[in-house]
LUMTILO-818992 format. One record per residue: x, y, z of N, C-alpha, C in turn. Coordinates in Angstrom, 1 decimal. Example, Ala and Ser with C-alpha at 12.3 -4.5 7.8 and 13.67 -1.06 7.14 Angstrom:
2
PT    n_xx    n_yy    n_zz   ca_xx   ca_yy   ca_zz    c_xx    c_yy    c_zz
PT    13.2    -5.7     7.8    12.3    -4.5     7.8    13.2    -3.3     7.8
PT    12.8    -2.2     7.1    13.7    -1.1     7.1    12.9     0.0     7.9
END
This chain:
206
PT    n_xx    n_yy    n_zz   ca_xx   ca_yy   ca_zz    c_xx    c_yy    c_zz
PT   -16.6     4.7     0.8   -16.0     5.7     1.6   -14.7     5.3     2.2
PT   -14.0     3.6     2.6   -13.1     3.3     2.7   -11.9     4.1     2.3
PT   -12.0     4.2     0.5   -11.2     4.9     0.1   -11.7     5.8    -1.1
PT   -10.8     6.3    -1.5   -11.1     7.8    -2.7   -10.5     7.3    -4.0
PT   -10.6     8.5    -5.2   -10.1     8.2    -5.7    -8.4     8.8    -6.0
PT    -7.4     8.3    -6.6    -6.5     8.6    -6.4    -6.0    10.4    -6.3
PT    -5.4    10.8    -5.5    -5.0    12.2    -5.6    -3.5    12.4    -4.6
PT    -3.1    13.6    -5.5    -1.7    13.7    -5.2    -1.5    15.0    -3.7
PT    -0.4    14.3    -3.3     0.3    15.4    -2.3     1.5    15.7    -2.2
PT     2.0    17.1    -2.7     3.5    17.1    -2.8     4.1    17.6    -1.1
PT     5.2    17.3    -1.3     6.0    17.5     0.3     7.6    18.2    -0.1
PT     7.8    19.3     0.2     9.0    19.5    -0.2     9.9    19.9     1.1
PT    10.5    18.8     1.9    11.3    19.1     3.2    12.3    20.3     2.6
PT    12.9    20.4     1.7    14.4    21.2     1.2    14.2    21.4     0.0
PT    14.3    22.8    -0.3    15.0    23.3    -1.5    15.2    22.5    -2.4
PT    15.8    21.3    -2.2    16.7    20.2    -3.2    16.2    18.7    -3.1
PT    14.7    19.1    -2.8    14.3    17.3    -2.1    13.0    17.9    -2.5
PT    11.8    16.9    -3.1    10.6    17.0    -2.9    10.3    15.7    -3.3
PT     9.1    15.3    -2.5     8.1    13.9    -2.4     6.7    13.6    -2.7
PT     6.5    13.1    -4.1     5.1    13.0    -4.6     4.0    11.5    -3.8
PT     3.1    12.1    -3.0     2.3    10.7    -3.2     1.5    10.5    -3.4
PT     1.2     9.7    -4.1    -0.4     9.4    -4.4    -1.1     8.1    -3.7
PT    -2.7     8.5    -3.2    -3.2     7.4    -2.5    -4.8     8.1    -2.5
PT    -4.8     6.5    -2.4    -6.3     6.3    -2.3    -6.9     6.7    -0.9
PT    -6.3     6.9     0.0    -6.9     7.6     1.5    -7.6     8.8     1.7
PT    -9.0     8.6     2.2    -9.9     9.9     1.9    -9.2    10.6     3.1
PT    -9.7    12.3     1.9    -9.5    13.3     3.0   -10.1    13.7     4.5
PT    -9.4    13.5     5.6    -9.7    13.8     6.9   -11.2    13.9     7.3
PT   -12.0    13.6     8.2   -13.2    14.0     8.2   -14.0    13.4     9.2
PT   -15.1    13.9     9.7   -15.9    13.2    10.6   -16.6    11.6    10.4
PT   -17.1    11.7     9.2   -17.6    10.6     8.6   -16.5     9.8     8.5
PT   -15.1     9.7     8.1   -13.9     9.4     8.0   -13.4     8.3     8.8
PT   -13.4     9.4     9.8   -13.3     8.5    10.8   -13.5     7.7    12.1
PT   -15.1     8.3    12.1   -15.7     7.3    12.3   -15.8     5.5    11.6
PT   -15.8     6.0    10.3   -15.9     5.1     9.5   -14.3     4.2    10.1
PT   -13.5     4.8    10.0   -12.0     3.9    10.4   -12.1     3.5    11.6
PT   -12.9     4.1    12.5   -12.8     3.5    13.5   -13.3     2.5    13.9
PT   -14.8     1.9    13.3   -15.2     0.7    13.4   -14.9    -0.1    12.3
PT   -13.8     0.2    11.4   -12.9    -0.6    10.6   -12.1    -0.9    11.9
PT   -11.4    -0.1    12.6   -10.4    -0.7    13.4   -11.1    -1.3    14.6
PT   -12.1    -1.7    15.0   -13.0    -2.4    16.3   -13.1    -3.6    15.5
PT   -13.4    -4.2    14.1   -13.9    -4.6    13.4   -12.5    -6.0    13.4
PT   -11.4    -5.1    13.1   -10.2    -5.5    13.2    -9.5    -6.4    14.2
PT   -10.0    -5.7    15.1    -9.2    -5.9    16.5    -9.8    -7.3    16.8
PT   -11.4    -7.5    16.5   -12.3    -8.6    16.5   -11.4    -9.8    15.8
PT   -11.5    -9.3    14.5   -10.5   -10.6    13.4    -9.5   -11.3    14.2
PT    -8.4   -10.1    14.7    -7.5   -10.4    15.3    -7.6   -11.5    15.8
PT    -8.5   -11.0    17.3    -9.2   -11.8    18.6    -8.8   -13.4    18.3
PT   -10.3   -13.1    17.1   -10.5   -14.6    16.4    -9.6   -15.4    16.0
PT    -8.4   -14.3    15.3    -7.2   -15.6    14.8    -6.2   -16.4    15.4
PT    -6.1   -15.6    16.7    -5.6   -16.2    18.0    -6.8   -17.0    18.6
PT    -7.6   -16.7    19.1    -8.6   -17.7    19.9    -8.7   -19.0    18.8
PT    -9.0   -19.2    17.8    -9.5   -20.1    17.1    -8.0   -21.3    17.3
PT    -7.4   -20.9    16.9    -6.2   -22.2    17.3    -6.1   -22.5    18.7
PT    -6.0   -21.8    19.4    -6.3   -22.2    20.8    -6.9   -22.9    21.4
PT    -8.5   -23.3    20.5    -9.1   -24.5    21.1    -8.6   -25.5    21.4
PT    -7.6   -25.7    20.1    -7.0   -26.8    19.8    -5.9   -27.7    21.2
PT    -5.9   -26.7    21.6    -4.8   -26.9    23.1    -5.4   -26.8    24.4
PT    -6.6   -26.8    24.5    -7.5   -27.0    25.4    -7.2   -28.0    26.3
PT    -7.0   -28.7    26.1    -6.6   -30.2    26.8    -5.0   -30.3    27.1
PT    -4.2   -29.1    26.8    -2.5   -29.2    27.0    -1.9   -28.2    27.8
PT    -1.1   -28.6    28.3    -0.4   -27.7    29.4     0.2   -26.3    28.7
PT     0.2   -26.6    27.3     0.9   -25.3    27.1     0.2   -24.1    26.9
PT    -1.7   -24.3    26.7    -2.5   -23.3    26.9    -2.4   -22.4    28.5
PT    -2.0   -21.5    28.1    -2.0   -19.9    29.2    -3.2   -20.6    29.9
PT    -3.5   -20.2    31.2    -4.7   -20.7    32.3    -5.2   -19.4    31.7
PT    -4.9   -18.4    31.5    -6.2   -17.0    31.3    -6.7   -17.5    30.1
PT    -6.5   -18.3    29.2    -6.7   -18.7    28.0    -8.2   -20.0    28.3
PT    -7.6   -20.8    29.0    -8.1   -21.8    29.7    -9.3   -21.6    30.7
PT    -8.8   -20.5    31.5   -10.5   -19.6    32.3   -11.3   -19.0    31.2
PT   -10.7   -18.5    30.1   -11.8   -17.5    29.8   -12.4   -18.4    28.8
PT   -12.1   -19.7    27.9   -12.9   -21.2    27.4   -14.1   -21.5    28.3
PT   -13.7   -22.0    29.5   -14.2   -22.8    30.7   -15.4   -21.9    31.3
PT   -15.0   -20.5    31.6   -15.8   -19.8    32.6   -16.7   -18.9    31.8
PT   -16.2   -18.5    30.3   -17.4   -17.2    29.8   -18.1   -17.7    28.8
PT   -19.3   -16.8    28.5   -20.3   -17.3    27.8   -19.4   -16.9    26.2
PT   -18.6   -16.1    26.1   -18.0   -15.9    24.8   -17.1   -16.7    24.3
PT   -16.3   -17.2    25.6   -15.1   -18.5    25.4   -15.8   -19.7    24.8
PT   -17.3   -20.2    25.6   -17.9   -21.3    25.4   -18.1   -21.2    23.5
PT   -18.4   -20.1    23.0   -19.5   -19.9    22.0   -17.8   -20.4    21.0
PT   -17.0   -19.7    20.9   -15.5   -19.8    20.1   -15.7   -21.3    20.3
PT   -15.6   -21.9    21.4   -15.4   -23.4    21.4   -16.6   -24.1    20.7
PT   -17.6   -23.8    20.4   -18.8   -24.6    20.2   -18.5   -24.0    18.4
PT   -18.0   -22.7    18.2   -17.8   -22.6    16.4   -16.4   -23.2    16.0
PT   -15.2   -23.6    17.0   -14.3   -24.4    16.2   -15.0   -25.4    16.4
PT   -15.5   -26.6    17.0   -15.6   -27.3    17.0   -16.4   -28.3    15.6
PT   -16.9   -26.9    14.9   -17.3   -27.7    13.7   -16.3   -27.9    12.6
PT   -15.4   -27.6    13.0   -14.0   -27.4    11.8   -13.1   -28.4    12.1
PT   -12.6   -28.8    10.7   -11.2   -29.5    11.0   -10.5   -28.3    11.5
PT    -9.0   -29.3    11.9    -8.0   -28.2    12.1    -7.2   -27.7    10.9
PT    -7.4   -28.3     9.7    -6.9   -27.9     8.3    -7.6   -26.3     7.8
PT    -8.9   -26.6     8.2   -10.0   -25.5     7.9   -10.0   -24.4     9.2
PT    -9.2   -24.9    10.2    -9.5   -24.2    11.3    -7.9   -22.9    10.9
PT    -7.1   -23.9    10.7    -5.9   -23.0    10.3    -5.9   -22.3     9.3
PT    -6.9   -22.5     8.2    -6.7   -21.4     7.0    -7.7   -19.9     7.4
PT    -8.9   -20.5     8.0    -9.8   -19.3     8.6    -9.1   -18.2     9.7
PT    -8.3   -19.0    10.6    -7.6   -18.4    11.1    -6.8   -17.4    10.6
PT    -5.8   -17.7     9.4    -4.7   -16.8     8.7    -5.8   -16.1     7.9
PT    -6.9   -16.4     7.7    -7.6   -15.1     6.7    -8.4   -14.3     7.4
PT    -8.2   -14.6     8.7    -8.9   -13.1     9.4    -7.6   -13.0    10.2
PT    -6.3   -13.3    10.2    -5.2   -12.7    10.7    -4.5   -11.6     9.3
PT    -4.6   -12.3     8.2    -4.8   -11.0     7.0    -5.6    -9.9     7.4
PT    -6.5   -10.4     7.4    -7.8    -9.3     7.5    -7.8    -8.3     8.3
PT    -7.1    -8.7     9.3    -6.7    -7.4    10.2    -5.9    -6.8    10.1
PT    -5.0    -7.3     9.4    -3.9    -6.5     9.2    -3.6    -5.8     7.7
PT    -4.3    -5.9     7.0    -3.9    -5.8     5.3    -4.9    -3.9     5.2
PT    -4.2    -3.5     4.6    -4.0    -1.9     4.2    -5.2    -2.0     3.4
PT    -6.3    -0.7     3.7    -7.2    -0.4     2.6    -7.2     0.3     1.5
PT    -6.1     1.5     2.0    -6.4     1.9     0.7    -4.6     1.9     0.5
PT    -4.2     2.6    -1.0    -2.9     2.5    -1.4    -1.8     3.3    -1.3
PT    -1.4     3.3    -1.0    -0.5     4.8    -1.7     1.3     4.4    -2.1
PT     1.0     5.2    -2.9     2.8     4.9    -3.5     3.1     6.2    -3.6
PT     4.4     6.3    -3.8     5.3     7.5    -3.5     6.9     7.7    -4.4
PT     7.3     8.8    -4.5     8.3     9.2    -5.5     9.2    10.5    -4.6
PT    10.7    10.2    -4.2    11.4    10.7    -3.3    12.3    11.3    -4.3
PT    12.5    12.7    -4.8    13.8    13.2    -5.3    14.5    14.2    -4.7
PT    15.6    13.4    -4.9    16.7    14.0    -4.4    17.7    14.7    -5.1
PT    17.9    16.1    -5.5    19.0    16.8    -6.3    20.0    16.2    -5.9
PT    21.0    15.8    -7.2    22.7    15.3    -7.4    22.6    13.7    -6.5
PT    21.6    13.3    -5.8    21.1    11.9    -5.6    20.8    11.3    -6.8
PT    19.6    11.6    -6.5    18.5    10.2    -7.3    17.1    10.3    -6.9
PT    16.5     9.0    -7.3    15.2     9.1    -7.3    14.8     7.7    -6.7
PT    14.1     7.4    -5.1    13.2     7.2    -4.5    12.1     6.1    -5.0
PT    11.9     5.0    -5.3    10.1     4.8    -5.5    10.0     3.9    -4.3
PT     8.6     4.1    -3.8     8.1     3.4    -3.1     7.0     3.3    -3.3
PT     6.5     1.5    -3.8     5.5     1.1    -4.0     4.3     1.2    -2.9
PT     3.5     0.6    -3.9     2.2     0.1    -2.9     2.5    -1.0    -1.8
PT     1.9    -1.7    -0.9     2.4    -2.4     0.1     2.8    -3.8    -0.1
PT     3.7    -4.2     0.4     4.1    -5.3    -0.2     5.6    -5.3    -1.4
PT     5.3    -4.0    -1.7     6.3    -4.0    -2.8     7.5    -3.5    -2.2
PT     9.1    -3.4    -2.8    10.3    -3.2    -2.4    10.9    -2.2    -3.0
PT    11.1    -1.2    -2.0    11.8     0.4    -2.6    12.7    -0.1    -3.4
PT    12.8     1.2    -3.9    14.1     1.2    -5.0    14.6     2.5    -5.4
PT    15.8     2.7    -5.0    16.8     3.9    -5.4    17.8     3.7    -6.7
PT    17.6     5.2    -7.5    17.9     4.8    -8.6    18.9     6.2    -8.2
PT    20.3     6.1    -8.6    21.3     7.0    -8.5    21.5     8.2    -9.9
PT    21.7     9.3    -9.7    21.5     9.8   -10.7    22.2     9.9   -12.1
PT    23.4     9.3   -11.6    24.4     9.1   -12.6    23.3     7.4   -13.6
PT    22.7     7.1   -12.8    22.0     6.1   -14.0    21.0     6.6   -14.6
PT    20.6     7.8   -14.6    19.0     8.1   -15.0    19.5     9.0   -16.1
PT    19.0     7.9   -17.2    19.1     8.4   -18.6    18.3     9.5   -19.2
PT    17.3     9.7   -18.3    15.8    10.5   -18.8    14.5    10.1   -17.9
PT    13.7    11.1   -17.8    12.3    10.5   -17.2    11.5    11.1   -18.2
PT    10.0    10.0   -18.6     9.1    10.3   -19.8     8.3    10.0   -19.4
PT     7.1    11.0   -20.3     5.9    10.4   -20.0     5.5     9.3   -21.4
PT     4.8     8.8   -20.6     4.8     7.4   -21.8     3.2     7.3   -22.0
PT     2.6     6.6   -23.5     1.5     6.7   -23.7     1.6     5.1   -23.8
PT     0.5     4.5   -23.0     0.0     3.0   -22.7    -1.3     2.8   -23.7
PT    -1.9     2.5   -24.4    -2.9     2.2   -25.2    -3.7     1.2   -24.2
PT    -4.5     1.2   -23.3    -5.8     0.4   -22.7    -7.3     0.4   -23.5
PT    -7.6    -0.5   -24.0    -9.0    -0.8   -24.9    -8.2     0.3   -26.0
PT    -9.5     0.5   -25.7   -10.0     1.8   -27.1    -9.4     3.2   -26.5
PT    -8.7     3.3   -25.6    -8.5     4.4   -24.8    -6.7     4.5   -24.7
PT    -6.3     5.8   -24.5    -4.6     6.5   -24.3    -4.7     6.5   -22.2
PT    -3.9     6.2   -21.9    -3.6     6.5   -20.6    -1.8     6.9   -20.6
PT    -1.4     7.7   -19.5    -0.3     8.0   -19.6     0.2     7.5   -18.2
PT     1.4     7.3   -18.5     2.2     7.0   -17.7     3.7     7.4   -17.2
PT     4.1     7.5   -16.3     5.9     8.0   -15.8     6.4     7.0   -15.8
PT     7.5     7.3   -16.4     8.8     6.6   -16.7    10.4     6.4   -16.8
PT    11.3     6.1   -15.8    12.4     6.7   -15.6    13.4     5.4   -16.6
PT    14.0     6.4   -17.8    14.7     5.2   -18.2    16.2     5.1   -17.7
PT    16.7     3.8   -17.3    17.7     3.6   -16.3    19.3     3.0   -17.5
PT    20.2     3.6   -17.2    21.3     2.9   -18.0    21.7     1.4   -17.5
PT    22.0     0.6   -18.6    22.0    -0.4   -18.7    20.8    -1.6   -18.0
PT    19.8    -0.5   -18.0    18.4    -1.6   -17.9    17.4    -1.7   -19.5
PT    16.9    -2.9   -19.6    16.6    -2.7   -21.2    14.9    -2.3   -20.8
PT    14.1    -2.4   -19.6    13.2    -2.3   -19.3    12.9    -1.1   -18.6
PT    11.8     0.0   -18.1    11.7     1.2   -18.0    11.5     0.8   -16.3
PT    11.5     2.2   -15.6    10.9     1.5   -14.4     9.9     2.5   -14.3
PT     8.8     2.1   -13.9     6.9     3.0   -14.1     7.3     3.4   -12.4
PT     6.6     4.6   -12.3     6.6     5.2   -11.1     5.1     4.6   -10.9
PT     4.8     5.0   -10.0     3.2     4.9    -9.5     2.1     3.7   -10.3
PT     2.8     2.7   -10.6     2.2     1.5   -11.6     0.8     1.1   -11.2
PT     0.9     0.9    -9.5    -0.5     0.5    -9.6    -1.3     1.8    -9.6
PT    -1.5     2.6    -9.1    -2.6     3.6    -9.1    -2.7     4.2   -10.4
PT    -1.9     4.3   -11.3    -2.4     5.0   -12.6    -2.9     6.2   -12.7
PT    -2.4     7.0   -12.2    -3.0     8.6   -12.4    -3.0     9.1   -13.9
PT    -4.0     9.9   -13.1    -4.0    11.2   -14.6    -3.0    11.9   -15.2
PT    -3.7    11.9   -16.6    -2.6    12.8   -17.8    -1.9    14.2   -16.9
PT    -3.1    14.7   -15.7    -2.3    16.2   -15.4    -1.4    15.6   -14.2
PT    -2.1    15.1   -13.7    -1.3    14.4   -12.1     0.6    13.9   -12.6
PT     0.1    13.3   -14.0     1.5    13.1   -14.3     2.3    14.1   -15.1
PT     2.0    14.8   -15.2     2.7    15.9   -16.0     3.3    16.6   -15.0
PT     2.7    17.1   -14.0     2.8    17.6   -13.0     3.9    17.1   -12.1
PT     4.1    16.0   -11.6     5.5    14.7   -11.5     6.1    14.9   -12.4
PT     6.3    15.1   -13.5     7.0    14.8   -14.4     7.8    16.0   -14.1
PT     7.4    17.1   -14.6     7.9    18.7   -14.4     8.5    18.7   -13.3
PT     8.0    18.5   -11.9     8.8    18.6   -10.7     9.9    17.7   -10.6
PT    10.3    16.9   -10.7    11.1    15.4   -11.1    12.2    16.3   -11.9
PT    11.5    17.0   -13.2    12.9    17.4   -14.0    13.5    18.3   -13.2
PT    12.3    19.8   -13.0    12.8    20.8   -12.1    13.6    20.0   -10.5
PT    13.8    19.5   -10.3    14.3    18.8    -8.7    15.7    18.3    -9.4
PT    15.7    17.2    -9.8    16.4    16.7   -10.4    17.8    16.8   -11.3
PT    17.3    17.8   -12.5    18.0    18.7   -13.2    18.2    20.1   -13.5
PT    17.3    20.5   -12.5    17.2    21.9   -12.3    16.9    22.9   -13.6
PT    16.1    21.8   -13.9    15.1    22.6   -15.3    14.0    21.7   -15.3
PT    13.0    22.4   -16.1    11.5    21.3   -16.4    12.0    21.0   -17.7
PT    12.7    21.7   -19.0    12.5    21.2   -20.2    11.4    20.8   -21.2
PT    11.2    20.2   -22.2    10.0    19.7   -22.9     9.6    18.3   -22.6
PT     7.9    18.5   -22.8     7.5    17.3   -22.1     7.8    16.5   -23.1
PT     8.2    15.2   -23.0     8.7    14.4   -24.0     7.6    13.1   -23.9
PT     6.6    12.6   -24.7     6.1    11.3   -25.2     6.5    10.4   -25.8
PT     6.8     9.4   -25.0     7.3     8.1   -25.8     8.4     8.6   -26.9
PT     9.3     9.3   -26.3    10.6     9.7   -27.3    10.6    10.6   -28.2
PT     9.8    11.3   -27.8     9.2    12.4   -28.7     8.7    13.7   -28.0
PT     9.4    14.9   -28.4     8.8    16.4   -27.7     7.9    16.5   -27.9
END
């Protein structure tokens, strides 16, 4: 219930601008968010931990905070943190740390995104971690849908071919949508873009 499976949302601020996303984030909901919300208690805990746990370490040094140092000394919760680092190196102490300082912070579900802009360009913005990229329209040679061969199976894909790049750039790479989800992008992209839909074109071909 974290997350769904992929589905689109178009956004059209202007006449001459419209924004595809796709993500894995369930629709709105009671169960929803509930469920997010003791993801985010859940979180806030990790947090706690990633800071407290190095802290022990300075127990004994002026540069631990005294509220740091009362709440070690005086609570039954402070004592208990001190009694679980205490079985760890501090090699082990500092990687558990950074993987529940990840943990709190790292995105559950995905979403990537496709910004066009008439007599601009075109917008991608990956999944998290990854680095936008504006493509000007005077370089967009064409956008296709492309057929990917997986196993025994056709999957389709968007594709904007860029001048003077020998490599395509895939819109929505990790999430992989569907044959209609992309046709659908595709059409709007031309319609926005070129101010026609034209023929759907596969791998170079109407």
């Amino acid at each position: 219930m974290l997350t769904a499976s992929p589905h689109l949302r178009t956004r059209r601020p202007s006449p001459t601008t419209v924004e595809y996303t796709l993500s894995t984030r369930p629709h709105p909901g009671i169960a929803t968010t509930l469920l997010y919300t003791l993801v985010f208690l859940v979180r806030v805990i990790f947090f706690s931990a990633a800071l407290l746990l190095p802290s022990t370490r300075l127990l004994q040094s002026a540069l631990l905070p005294a509220v740091l140092r009362d709440f070690f000394t005086s609570t039954e919760l402070g004592a208990s943190v001190l009694r679980a680092s205490a079985n760890l190196s501090t090699p082990v102490l500092v990687v558990v740390a950074a993987a529940l300082a990840f943990s709190s912070v790292r995105r559950i579900y995905t979403t990537e995104s496709v910004l066009v802009l008439r007599g601009l360009g075109i917008q991608t913005r990956p999944s998290e971690g990854g680095a936008a990229r504006f493509i000007p329209t005077e370089l967009i040679r064409d956008v296709l849908v492309n057929e990917v061969f997986v196993g025994f199976g056709v999957r389709y894909c968007l594709v904007v071919v860029v001048e003077g790049e020998e490599d395509m750039v895939v819109l929505f790479p990790k999430l992989k949508p569907r044959k209609d989800v992309v046709l659908k992008v595709w059409r709007g992209i031309r319609t926005c873009l070129f101010d026609g839909e034209g023929d759907v074109v596969v791998n170079g071909k109407v």
